[in-house]
N, C-alpha and C positions, 0 to 999 in steps of 0.2 A: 673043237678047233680042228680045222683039216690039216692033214700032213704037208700040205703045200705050206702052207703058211711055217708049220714046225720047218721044216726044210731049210726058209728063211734065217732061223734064230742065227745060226751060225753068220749069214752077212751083216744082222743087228751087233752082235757080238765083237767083229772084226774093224765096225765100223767104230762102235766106242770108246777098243782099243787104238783105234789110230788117233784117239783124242790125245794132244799134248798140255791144252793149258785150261785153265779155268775158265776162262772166255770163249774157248774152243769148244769146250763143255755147255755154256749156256747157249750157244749161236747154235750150234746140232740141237739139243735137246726143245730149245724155244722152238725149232722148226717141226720137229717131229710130234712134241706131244702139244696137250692145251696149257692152260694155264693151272685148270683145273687136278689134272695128271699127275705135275710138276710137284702143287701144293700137294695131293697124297702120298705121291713118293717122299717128301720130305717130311712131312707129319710120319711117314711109317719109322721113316731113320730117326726122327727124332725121339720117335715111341718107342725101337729099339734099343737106343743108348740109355736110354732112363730106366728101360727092363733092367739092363747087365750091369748098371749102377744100384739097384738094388729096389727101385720107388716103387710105391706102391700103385696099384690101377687107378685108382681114384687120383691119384698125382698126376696122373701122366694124361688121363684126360681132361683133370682142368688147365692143367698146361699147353697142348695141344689139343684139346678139341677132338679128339680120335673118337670115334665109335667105339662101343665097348666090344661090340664082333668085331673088327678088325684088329685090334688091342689083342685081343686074344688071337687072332691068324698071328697076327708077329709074334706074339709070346713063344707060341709055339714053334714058328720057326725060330727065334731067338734058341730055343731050350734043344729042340730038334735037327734045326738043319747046319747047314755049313757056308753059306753067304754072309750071313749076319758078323758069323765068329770069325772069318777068316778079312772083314773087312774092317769093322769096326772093333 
């Protein structure tokens, strides 16, 4: 990824903070990403909450449908990073 585009983050960032409502939320985001995008970011959230609720992998993929590699990128940031935990 080039530094031009990282440079961006910060306008991405300020832009989602000026989101106010739920509607706000889907009208930005429907513009910006596909439909496709959308359903992964919510299959990742929803693969998260069921990590820090305790389920097992096999749960959480017949329930979402999740890759087992992916499953496992969010485990790790679930266990690892600070988005997951300081959000949900």
């Amino acid at each position: 990824m080039s530094d031009d585009i990282k440079d961006c983050y910060g306008e991405l960032f300020k832009a989602i903070l000026s989101l106010k409502t739920e509607e706000d939320c889907e009208l930005f985001f429907s513009d910006l990403c596909t439909i496709k995008e959308l359903n992964s970011m919510t299959q990742r959230i929803k693969a998260a909450k069921l990590l820090i609720d305790g389920e097992t992998y096999e749960k959480i993929i017949a329930k979402t449908d999740i890759s087992s590699a992916t499953l496992s990128r969010v485990s790790r940031c679930v266990k690892y990073g600070k988005g997951y935990k300081k959000v949900l």
